[in-house]
C-alpha positions in Angstrom: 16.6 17.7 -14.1 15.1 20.8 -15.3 15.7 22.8 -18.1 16.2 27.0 -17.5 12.9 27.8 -19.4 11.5 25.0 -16.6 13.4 26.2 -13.7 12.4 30.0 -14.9 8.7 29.1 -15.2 8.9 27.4 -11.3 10.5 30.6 -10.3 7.5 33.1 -11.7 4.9 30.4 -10.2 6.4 30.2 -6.6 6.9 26.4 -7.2 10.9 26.8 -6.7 11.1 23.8 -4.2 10.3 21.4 -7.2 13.5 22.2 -7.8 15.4 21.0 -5.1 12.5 17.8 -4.6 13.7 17.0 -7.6 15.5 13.3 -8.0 18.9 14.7 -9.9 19.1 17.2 -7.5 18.5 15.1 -4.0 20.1 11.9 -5.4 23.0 13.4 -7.0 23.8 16.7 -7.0 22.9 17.4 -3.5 25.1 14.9 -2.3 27.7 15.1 -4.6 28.5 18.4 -3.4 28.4 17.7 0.4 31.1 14.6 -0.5 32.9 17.2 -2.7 32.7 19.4 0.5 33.9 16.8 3.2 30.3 17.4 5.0 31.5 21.0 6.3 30.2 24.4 6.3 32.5 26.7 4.2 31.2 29.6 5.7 32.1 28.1 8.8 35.9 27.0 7.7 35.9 30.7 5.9 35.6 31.9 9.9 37.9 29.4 11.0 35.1 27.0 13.1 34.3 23.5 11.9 30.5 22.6 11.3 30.1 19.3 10.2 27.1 16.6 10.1 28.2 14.9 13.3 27.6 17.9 15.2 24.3 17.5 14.9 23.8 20.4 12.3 22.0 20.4 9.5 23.9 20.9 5.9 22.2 22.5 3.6 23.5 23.3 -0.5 23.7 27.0 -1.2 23.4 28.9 -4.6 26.0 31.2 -4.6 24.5 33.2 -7.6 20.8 32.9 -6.6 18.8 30.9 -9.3 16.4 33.8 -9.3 18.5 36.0 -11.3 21.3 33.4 -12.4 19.0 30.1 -13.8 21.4 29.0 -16.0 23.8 28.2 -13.0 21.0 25.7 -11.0 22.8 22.5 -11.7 26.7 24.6 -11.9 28.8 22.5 -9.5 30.7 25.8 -9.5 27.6 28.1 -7.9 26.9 25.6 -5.1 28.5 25.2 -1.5 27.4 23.9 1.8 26.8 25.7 4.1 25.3 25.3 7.7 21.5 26.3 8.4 22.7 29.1 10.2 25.1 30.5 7.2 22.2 30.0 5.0 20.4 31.8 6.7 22.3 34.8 6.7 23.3 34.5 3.3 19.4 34.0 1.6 18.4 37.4 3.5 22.0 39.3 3.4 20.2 42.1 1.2 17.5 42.6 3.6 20.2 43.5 7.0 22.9 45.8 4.3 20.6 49.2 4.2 23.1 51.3 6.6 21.5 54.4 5.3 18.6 54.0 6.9 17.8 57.0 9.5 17.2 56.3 12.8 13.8 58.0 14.4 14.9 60.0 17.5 12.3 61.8 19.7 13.5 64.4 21.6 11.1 63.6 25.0 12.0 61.0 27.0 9.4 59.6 28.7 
């Protein structure tokens, strides 16, 4: 387990994977929230579908408060959720598909 000034330091070196390769969180955290979770995605039960490990999908342990601007809540039981690869997905990069006021380019030839 890492402290935040650790956790901080693998954030500003681009080593934030130690993180999650790290024994308490693969042998106990990690699976303590899946159990805590019954092994479903709760973005999934949020949109009322059912993703669970015997469907073949992969489960994955989501920050709700990224650890990038929220360290102190790495290990916070609280600030974690599973989620489905393809809910993670969408969450990680939700800032990068929100910019509706971006103008669209329109060219009055049509060729």
């Amino acid at each position: 387990m890492y402290s935040i000034e650790q956790i901080k330091e693998l954030i500003a070196t681009g080593n934030k994977k130690k993180i999650y390769d790290d024994r308490y969180w693969r042998d106990y955290l990690s699976p303590k929230i899946l159990k805590r979770d019954n092994y479903e995605c709760q973005e999934c039960k949020k949109e009322g579908k059912l993703t669970i490990k015997e469907h073949r999908k992969k489960l994955d342990i989501h920050h709700i408060k990224e650890i990038e601007k929220y360290p102190e809540l790495t290990y916070d039981e609280n600030n974690l959720e599973t989620v489905c690869i393809h809910h993670h997905n969408i969450l990680d990069n939700k800032n990068q598909f929100n910019n509706t006021n971006k103008k669209k380019f329109i060219n009055e030839e049509r060729w």
